[in-house]
C-alpha positions as CSV (number, residue, x, y, z in Angstrom):
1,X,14.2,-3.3,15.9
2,X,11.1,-3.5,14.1
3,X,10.2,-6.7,14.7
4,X,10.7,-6.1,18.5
5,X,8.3,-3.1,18.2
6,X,5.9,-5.2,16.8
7,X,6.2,-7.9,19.7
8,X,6.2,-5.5,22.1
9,X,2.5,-4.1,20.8
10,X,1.0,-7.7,19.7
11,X,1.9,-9.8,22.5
12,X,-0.3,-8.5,25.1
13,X,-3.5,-8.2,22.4
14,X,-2.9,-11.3,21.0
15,X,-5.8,-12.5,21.4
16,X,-7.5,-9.4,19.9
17,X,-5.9,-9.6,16.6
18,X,-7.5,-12.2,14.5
19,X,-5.7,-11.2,10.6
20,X,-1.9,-10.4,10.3
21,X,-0.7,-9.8,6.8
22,X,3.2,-9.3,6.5
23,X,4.0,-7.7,3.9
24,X,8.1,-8.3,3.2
25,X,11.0,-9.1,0.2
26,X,12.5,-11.1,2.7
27,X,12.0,-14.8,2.5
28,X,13.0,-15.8,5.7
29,X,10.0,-13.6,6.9
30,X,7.5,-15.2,5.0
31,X,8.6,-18.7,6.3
32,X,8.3,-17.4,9.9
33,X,5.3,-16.2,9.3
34,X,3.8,-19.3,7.7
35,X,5.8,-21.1,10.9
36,X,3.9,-18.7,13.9
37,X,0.9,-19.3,12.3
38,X,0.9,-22.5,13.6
39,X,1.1,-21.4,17.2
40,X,-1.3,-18.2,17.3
41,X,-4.7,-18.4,17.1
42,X,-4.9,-15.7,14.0
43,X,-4.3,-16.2,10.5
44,X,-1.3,-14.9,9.2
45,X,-0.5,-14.7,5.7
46,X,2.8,-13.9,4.1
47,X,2.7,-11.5,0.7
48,X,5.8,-9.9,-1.3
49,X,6.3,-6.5,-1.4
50,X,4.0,-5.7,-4.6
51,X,1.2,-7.4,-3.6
52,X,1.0,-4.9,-0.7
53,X,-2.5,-4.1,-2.1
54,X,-3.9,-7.6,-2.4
55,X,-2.7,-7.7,1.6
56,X,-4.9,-4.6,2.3
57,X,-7.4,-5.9,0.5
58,X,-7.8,-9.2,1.9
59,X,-7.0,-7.5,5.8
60,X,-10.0,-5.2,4.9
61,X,-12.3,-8.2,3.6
62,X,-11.4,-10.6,6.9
């Protein structure tokens, strides 16, 4: 459901989003991610749940 939420919001500003961190303890997630990076134009890195901080950080520093 989430992930639908999420679609619903970033697909029409798509191309105003230029950072996406997902932050997840699923690995599954962190392949997609590393796999849609490769057809959207903004960089999308994948981080496990405790380095939530370093994903803030690096969002905030993009």
């Amino acid at each position: 459901m989430t992930l639908w939420k999420d679609l619903k919001f970033g697909l029409p500003h798509l191309n105003d989003i230029t950072h996406i961190a997902i932050v997840t303890d699923k690995k599954w997630m962190r392949t997609y991610a590393e796999a849609i990076s490769n057809v959207i134009s903004a960089e999308i890195k994948a981080f496990e749940l405790s380095q939530i901080e370093t994903a803030r950080e690096w969002l905030k520093n993009t």
